[in-house]
PDBQT receptor file of N, H, CA, C and O in Angstrom, charges set to zero:
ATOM      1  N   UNK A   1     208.154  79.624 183.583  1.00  0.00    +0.000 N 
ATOM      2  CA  UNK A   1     208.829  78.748 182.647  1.00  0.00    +0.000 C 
ATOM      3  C   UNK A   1     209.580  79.524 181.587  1.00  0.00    +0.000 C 
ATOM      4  O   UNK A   1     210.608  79.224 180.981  1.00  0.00    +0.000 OA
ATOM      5  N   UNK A   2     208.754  80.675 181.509  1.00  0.00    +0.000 N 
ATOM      6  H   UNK A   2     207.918  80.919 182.001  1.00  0.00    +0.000 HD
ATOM      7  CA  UNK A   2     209.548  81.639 180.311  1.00  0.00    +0.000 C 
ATOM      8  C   UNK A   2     211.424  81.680 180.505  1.00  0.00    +0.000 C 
ATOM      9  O   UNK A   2     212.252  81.511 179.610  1.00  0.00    +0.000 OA
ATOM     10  N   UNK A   3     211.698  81.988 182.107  1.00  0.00    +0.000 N 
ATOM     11  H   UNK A   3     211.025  82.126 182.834  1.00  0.00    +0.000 HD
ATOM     12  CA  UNK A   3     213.221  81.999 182.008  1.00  0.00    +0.000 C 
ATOM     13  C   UNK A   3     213.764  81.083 181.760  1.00  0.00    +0.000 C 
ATOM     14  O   UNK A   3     214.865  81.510 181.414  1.00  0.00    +0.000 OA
ATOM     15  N   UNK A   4     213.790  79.775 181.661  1.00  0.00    +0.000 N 
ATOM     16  H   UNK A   4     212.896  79.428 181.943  1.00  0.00    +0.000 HD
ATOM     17  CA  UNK A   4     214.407  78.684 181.808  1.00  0.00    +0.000 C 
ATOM     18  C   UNK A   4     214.138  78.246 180.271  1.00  0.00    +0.000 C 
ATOM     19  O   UNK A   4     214.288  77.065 179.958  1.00  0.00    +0.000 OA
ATOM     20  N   UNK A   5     213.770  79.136 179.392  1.00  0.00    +0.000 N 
ATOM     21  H   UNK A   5     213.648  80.096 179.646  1.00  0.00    +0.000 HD
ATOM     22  CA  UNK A   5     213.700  78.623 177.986  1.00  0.00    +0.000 C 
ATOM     23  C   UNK A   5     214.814  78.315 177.209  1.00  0.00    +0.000 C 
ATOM     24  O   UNK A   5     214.896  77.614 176.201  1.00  0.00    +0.000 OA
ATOM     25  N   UNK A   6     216.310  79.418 178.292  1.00  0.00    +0.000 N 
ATOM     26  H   UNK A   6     216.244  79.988 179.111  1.00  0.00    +0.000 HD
ATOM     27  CA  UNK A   6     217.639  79.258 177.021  1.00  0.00    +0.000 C 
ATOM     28  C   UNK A   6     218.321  78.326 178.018  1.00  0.00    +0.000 C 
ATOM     29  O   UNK A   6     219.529  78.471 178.206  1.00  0.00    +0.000 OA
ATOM     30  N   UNK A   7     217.522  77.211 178.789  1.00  0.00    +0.000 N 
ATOM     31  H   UNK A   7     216.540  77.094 178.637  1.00  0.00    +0.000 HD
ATOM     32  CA  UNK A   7     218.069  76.099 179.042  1.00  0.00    +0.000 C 
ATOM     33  C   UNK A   7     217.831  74.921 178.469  1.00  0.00    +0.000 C 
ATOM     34  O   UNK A   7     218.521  73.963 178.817  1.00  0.00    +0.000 OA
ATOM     35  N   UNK A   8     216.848  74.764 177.516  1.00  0.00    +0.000 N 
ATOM     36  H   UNK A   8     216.287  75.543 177.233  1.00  0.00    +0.000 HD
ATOM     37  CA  UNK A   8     216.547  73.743 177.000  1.00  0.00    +0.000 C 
ATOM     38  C   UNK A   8     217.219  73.824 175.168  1.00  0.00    +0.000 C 
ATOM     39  O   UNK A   8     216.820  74.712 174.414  1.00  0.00    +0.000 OA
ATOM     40  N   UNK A   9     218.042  72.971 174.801  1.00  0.00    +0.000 N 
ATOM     41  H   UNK A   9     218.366  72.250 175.414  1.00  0.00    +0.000 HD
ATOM     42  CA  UNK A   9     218.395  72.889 173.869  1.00  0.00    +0.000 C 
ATOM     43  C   UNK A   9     217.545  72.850 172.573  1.00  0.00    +0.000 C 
ATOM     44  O   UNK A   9     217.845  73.509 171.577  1.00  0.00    +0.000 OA
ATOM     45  N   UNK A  10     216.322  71.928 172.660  1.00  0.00    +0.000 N 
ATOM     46  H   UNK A  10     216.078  71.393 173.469  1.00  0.00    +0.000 HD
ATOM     47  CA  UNK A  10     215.557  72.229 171.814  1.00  0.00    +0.000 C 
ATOM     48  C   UNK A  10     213.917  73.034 172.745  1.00  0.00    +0.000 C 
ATOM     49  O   UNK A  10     213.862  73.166 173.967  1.00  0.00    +0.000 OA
ATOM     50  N   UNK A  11     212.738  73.465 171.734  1.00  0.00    +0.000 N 
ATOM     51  H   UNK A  11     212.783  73.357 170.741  1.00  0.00    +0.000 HD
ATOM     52  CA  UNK A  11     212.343  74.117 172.335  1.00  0.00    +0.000 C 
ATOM     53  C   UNK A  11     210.826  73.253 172.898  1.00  0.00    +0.000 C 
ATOM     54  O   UNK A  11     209.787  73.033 172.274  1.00  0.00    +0.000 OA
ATOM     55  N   UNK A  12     211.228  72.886 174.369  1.00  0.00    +0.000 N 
ATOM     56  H   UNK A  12     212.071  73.065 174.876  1.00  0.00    +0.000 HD
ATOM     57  CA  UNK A  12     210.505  71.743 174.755  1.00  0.00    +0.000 C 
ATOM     58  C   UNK A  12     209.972  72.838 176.037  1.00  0.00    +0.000 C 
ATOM     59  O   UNK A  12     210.580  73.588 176.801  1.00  0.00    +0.000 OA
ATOM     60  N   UNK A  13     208.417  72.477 175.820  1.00  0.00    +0.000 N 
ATOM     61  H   UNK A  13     207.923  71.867 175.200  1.00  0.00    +0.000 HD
ATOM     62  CA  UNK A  13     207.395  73.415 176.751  1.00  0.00    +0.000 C 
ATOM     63  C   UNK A  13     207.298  72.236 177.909  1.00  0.00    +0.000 C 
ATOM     64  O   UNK A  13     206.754  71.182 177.579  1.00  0.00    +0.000 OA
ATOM     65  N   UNK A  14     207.790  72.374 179.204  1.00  0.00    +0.000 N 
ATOM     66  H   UNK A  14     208.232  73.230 179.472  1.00  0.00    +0.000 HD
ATOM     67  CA  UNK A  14     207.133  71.181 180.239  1.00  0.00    +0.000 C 
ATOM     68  C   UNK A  14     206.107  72.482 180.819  1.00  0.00    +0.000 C 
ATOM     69  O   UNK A  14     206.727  73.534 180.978  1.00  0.00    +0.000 OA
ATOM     70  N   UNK A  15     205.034  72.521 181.060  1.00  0.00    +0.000 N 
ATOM     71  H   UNK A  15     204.530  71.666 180.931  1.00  0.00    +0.000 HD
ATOM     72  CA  UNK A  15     204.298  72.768 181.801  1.00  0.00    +0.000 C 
ATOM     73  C   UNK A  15     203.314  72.414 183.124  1.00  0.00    +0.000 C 
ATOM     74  O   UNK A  15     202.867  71.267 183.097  1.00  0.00    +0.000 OA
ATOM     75  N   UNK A  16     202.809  73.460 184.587  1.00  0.00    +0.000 N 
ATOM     76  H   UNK A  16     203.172  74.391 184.609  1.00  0.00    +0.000 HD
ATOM     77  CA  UNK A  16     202.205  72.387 185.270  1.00  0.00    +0.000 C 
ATOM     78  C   UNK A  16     200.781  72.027 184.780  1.00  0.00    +0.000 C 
ATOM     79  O   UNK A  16     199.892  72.382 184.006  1.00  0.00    +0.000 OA
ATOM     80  N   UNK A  17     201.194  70.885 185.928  1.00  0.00    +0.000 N 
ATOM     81  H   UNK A  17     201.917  70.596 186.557  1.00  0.00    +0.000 HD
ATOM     82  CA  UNK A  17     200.578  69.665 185.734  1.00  0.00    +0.000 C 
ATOM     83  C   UNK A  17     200.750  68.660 184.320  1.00  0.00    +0.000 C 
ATOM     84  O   UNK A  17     199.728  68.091 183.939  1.00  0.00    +0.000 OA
ATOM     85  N   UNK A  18     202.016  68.446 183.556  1.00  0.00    +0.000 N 
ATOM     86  H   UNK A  18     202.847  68.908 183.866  1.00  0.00    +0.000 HD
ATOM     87  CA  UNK A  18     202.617  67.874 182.913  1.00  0.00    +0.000 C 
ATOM     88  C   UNK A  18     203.743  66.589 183.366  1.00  0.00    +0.000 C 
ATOM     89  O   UNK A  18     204.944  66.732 183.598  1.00  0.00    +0.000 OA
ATOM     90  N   UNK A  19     202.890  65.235 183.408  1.00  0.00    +0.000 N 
ATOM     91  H   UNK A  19     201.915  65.119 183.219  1.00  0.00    +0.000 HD
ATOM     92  CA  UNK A  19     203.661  64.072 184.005  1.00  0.00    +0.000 C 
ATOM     93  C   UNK A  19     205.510  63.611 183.555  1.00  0.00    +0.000 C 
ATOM     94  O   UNK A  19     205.882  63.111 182.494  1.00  0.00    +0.000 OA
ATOM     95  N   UNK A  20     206.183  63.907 184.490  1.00  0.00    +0.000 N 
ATOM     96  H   UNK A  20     205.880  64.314 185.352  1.00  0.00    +0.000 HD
ATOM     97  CA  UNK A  20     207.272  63.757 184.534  1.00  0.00    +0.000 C 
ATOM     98  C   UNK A  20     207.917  62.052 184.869  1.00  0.00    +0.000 C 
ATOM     99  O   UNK A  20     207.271  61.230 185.519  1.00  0.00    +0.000 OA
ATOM    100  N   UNK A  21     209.146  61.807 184.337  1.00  0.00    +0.000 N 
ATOM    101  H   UNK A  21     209.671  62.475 183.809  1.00  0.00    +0.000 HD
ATOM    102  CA  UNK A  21     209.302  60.530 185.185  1.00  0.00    +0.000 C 
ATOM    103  C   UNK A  21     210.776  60.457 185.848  1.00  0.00    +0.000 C 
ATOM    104  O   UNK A  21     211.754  60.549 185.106  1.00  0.00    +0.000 OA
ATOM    105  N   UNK A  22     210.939  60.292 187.240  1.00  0.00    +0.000 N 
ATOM    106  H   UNK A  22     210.145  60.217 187.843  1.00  0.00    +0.000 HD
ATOM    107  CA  UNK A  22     212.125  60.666 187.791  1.00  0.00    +0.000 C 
ATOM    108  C   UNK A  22     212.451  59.759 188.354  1.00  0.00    +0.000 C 
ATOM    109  O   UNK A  22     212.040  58.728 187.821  1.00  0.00    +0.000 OA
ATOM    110  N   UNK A  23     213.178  59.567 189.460  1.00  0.00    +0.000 N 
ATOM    111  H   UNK A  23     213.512  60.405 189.893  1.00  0.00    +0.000 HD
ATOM    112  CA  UNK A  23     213.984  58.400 190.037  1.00  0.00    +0.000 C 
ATOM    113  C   UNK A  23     215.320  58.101 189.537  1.00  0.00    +0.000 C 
ATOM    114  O   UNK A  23     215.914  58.702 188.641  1.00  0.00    +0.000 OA
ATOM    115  N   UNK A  24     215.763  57.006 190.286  1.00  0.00    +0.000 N 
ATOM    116  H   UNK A  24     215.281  56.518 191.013  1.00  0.00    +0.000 HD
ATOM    117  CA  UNK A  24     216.891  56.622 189.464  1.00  0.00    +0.000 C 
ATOM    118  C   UNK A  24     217.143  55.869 188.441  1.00  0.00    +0.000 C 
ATOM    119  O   UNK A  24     218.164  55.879 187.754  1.00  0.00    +0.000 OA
ATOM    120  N   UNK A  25     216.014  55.068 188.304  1.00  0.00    +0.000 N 
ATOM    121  H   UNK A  25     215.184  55.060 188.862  1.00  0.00    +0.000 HD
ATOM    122  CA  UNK A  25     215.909  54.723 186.629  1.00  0.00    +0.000 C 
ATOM    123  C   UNK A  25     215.112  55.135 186.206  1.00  0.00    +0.000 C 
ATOM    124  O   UNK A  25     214.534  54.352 185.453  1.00  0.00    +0.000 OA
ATOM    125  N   UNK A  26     214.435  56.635 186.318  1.00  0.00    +0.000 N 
ATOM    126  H   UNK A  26     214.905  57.272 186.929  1.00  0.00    +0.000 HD
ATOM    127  CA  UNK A  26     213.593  57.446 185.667  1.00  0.00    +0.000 C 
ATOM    128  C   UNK A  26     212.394  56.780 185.062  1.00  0.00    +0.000 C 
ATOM    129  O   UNK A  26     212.211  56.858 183.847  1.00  0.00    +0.000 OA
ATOM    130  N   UNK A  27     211.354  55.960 186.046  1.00  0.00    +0.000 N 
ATOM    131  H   UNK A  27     211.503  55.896 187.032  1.00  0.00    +0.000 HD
ATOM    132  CA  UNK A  27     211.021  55.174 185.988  1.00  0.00    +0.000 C 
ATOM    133  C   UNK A  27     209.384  55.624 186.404  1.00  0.00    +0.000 C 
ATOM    134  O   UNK A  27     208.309  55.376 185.857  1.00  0.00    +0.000 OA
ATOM    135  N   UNK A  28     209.738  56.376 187.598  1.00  0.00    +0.000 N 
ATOM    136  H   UNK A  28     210.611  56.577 188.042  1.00  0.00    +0.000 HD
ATOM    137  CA  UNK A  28     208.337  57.069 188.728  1.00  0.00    +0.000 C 
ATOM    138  C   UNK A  28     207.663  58.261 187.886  1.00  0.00    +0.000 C 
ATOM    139  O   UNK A  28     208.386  59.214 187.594  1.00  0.00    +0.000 OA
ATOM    140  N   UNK A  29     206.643  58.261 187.577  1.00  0.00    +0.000 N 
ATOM    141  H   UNK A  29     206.055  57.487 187.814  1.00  0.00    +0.000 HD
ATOM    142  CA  UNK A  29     205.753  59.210 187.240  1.00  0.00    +0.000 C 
ATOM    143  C   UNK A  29     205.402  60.594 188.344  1.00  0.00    +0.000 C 
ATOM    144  O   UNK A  29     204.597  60.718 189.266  1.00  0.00    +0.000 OA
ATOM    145  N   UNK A  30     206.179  61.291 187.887  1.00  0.00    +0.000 N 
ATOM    146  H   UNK A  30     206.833  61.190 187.137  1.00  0.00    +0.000 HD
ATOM    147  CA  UNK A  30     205.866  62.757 189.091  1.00  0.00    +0.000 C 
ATOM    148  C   UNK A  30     204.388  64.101 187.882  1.00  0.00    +0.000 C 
ATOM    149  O   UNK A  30     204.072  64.300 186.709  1.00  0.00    +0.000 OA
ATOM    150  N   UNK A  31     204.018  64.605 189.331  1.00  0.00    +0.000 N 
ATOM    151  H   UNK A  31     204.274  64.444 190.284  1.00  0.00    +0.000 HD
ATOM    152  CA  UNK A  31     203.636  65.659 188.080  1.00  0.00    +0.000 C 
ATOM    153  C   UNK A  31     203.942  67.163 188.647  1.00  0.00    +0.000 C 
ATOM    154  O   UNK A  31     203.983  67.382 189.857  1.00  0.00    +0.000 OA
ATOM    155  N   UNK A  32     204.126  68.053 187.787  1.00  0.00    +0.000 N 
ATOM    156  H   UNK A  32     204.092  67.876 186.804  1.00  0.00    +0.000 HD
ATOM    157  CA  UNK A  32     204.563  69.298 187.467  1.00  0.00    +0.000 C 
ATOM    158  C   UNK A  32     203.991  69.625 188.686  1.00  0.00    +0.000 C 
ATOM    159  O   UNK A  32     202.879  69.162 188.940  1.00  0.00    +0.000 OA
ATOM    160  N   UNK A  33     204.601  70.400 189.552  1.00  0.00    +0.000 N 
ATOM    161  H   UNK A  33     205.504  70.776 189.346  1.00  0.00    +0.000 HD
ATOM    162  CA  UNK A  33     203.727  71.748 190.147  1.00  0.00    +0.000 C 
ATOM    163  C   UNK A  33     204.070  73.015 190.108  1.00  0.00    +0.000 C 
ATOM    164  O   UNK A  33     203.354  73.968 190.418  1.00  0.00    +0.000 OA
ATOM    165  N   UNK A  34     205.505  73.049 189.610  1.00  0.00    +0.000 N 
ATOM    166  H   UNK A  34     206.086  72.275 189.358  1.00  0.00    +0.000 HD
ATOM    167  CA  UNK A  34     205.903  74.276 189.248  1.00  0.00    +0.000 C 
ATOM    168  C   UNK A  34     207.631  74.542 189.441  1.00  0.00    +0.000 C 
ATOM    169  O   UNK A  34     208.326  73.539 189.601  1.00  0.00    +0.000 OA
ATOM    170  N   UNK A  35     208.119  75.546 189.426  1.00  0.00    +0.000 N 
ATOM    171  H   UNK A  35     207.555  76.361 189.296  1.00  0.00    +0.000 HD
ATOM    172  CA  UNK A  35     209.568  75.753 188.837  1.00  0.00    +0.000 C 
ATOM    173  C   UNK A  35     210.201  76.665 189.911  1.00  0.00    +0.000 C 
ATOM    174  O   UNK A  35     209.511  77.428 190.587  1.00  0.00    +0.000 OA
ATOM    175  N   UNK A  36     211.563  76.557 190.043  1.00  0.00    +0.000 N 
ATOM    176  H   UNK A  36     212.124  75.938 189.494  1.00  0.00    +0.000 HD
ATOM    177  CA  UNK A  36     212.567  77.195 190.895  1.00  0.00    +0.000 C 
ATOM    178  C   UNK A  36     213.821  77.088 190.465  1.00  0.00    +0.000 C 
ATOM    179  O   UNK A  36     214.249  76.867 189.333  1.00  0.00    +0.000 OA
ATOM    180  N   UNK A  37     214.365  77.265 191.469  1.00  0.00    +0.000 N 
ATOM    181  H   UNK A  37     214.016  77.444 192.389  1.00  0.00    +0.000 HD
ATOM    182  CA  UNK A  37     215.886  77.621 192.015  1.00  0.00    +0.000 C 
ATOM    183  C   UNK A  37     216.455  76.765 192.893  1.00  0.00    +0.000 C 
ATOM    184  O   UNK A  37     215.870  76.539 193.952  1.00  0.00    +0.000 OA
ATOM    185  N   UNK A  38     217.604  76.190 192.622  1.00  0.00    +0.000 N 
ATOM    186  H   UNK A  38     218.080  76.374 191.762  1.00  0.00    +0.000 HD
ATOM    187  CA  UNK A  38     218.305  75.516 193.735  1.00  0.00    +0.000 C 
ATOM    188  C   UNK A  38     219.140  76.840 194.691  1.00  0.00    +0.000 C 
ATOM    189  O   UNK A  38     218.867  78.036 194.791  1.00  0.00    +0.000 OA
ATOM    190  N   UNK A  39     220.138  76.085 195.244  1.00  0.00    +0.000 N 
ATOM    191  H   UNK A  39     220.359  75.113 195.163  1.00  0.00    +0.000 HD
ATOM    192  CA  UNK A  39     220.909  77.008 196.204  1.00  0.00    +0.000 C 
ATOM    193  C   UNK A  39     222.178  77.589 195.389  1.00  0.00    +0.000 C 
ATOM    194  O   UNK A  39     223.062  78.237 195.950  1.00  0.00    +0.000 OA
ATOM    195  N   UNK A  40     222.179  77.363 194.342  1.00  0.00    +0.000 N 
ATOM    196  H   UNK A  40     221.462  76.836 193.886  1.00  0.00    +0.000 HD
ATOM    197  CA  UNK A  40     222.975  77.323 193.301  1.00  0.00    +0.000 C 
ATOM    198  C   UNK A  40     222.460  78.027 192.027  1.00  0.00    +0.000 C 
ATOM    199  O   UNK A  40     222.996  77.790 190.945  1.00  0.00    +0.000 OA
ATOM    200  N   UNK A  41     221.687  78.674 192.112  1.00  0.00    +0.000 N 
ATOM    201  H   UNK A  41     221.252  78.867 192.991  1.00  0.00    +0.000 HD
ATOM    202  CA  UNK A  41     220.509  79.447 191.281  1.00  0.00    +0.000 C 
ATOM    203  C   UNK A  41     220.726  78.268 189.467  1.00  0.00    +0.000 C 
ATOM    204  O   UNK A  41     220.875  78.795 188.364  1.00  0.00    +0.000 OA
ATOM    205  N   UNK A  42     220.673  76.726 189.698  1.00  0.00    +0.000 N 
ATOM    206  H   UNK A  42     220.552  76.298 190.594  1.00  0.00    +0.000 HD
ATOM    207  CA  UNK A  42     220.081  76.272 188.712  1.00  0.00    +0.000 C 
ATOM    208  C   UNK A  42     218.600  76.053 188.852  1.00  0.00    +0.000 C 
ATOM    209  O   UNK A  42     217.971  75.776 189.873  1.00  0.00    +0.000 OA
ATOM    210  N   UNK A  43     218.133  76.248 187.526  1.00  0.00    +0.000 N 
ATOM    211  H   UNK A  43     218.644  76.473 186.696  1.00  0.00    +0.000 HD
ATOM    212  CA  UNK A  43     216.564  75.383 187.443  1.00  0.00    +0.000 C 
ATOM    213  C   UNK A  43     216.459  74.339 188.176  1.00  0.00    +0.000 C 
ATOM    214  O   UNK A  43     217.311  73.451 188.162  1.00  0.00    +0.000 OA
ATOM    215  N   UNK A  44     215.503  74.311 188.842  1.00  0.00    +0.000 N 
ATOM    216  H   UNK A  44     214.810  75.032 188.854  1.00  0.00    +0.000 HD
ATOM    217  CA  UNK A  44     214.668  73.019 189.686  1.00  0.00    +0.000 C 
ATOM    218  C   UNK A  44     212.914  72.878 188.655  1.00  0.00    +0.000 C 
ATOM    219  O   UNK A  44     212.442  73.729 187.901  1.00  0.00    +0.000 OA
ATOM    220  N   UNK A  45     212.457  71.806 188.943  1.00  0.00    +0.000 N 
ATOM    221  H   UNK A  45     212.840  71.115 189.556  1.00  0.00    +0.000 HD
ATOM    222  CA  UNK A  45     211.621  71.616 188.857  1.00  0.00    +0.000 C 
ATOM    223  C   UNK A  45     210.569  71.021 190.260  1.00  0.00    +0.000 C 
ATOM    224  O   UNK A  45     210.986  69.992 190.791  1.00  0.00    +0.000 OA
ATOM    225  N   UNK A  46     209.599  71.476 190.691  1.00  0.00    +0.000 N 
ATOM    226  H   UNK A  46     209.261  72.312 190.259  1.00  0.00    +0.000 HD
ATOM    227  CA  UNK A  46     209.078  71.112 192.154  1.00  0.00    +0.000 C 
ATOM    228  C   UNK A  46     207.534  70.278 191.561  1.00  0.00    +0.000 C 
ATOM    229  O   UNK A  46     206.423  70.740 191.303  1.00  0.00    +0.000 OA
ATOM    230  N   UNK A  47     207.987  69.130 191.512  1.00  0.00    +0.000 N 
ATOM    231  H   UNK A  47     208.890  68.754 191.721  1.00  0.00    +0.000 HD
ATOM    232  CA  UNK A  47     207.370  67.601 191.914  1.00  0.00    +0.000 C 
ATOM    233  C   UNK A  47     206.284  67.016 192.546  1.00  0.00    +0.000 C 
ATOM    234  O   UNK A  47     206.564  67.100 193.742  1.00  0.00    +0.000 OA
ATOM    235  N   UNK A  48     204.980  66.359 192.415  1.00  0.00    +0.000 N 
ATOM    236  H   UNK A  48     204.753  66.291 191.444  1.00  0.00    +0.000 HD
ATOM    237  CA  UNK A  48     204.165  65.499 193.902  1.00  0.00    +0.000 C 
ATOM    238  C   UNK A  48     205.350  64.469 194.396  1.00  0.00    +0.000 C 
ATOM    239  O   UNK A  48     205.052  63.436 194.995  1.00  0.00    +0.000 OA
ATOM    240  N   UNK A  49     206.892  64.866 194.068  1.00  0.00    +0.000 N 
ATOM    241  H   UNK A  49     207.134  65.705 193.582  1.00  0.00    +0.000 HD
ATOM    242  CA  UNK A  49     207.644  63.717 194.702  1.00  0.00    +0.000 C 
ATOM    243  C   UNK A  49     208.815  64.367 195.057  1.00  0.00    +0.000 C 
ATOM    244  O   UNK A  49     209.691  63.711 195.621  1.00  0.00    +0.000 OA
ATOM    245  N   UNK A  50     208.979  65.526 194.827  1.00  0.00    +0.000 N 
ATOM    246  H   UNK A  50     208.267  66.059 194.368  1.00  0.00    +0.000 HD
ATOM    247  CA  UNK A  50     209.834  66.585 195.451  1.00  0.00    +0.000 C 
ATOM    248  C   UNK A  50     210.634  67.366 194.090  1.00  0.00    +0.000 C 
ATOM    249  O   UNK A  50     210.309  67.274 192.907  1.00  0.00    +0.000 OA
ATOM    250  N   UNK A  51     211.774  68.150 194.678  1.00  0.00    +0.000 N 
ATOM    251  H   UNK A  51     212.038  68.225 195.639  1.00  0.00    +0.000 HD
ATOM    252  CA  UNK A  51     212.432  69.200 193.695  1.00  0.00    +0.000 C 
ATOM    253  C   UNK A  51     213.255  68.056 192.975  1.00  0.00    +0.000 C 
ATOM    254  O   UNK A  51     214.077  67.395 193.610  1.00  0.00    +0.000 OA
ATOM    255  N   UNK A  52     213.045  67.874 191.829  1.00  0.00    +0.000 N 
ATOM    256  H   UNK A  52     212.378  68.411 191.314  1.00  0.00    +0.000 HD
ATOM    257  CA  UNK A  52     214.018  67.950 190.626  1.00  0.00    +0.000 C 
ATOM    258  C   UNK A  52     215.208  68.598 189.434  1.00  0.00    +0.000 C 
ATOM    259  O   UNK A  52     214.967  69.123 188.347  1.00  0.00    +0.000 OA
ATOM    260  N   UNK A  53     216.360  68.373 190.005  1.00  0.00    +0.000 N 
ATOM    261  H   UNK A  53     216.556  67.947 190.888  1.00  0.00    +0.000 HD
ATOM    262  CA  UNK A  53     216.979  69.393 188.937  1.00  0.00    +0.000 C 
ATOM    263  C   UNK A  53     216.640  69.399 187.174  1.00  0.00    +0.000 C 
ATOM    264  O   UNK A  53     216.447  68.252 186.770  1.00  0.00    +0.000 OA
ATOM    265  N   UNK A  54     216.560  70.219 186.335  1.00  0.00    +0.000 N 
ATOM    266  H   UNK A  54     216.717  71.151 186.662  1.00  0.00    +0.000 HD
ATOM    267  CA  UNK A  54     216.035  70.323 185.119  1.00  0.00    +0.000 C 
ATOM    268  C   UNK A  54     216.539  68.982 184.355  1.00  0.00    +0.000 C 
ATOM    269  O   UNK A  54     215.561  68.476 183.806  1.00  0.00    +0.000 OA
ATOM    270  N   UNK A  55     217.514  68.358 184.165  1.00  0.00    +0.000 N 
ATOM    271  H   UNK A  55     218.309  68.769 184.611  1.00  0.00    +0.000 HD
ATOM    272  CA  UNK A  55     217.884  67.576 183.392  1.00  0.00    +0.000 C 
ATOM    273  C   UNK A  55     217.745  66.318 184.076  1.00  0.00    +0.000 C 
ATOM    274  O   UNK A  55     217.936  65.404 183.273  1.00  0.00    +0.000 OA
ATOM    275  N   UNK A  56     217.542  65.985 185.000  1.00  0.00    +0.000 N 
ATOM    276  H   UNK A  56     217.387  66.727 185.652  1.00  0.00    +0.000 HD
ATOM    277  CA  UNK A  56     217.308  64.373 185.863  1.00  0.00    +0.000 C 
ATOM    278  C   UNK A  56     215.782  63.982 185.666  1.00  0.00    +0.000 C 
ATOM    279  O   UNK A  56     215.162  64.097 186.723  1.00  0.00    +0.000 OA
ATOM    280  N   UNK A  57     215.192  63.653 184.850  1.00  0.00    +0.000 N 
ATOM    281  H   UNK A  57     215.695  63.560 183.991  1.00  0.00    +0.000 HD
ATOM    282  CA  UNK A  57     213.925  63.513 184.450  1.00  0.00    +0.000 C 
ATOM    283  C   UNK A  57     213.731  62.752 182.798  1.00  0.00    +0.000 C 
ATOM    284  O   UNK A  57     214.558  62.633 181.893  1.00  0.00    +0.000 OA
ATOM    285  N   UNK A  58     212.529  62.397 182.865  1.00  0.00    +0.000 N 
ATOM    286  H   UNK A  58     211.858  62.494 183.599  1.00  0.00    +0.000 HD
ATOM    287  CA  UNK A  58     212.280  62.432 181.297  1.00  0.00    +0.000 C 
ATOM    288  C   UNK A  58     211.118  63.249 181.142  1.00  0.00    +0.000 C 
ATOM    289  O   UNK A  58     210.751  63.873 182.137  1.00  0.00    +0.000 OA
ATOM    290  N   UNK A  59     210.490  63.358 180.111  1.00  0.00    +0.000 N 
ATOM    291  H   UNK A  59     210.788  62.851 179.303  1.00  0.00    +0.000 HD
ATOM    292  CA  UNK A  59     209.366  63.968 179.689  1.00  0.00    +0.000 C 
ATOM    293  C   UNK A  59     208.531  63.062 179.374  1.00  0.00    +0.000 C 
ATOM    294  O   UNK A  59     208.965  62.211 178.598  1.00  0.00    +0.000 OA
ATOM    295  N   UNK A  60     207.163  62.929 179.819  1.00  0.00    +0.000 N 
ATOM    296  H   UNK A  60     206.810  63.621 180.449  1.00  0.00    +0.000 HD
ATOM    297  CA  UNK A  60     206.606  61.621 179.054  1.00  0.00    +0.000 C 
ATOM    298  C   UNK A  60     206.059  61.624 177.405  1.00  0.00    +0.000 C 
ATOM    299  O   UNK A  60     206.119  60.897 176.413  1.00  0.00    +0.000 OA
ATOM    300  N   UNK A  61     205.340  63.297 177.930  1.00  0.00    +0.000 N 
ATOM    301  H   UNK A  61     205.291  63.887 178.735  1.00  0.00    +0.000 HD
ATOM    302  CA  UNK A  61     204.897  63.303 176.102  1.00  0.00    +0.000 C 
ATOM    303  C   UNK A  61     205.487  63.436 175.285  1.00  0.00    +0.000 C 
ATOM    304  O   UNK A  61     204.984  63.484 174.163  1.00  0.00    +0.000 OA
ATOM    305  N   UNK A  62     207.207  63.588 175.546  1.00  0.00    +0.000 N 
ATOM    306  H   UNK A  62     207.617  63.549 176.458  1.00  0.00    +0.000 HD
ATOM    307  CA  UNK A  62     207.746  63.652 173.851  1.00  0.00    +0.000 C 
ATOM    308  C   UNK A  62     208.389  61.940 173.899  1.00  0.00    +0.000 C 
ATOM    309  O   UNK A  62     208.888  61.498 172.865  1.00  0.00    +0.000 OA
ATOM    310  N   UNK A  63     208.344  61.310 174.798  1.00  0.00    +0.000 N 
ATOM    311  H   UNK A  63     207.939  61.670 175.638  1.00  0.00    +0.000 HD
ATOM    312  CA  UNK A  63     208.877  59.907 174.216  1.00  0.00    +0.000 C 
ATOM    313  C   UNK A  63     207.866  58.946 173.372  1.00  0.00    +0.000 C 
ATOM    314  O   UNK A  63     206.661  59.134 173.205  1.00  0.00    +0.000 OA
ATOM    315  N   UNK A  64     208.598  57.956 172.922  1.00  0.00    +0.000 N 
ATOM    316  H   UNK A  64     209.577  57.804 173.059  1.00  0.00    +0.000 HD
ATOM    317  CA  UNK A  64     208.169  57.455 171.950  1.00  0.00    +0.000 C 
ATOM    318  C   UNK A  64     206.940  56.692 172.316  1.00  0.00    +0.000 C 
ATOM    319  O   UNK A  64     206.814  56.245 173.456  1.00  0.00    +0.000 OA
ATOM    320  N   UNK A  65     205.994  56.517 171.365  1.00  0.00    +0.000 N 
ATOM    321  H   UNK A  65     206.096  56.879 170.438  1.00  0.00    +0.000 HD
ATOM    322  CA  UNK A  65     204.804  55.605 171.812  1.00  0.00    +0.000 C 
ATOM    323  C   UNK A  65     205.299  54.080 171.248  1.00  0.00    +0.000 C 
ATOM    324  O   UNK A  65     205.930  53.868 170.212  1.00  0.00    +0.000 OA
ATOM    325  N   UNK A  66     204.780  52.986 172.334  1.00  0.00    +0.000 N 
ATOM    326  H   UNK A  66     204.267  53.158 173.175  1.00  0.00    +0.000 HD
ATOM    327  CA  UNK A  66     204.993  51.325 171.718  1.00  0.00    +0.000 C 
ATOM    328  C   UNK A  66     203.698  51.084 170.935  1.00  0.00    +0.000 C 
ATOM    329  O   UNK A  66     203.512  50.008 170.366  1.00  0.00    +0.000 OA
TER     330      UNK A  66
């Protein structure tokens, strides 16, 4: 995770096993298993629901609580 730190604008730790939510209305709860590379050497994130690129996601623990 260390390389992919001067990709995040502010300084937001996702770590594994840290619940993600992806889909197309970013909706599905994934969790962390760990970090890569596309074919394109961007950040991926690798999913219990498959590879995610870094920014197609939310984070659950920094959103807001109801």
């Amino acid at each position: 995770m260390e390389r992919f730190k001067k990709y995040f604008k502010e300084n937001t730790d996702i770590k594994i096993g840290d619940t993600i939510l992806t889909g197309r209305f970013k909706n599905s709860p994934a969790v962390v298993k760990g970090f890569g590379t596309d074919k394109n050497n961007q950040p991926t994130v690798e999913t219990t629901k498959g590879t995610v690129s870094l920014y197609k996601f939310r984070i659950k623990k920094l959103m807001k609580k109801k």
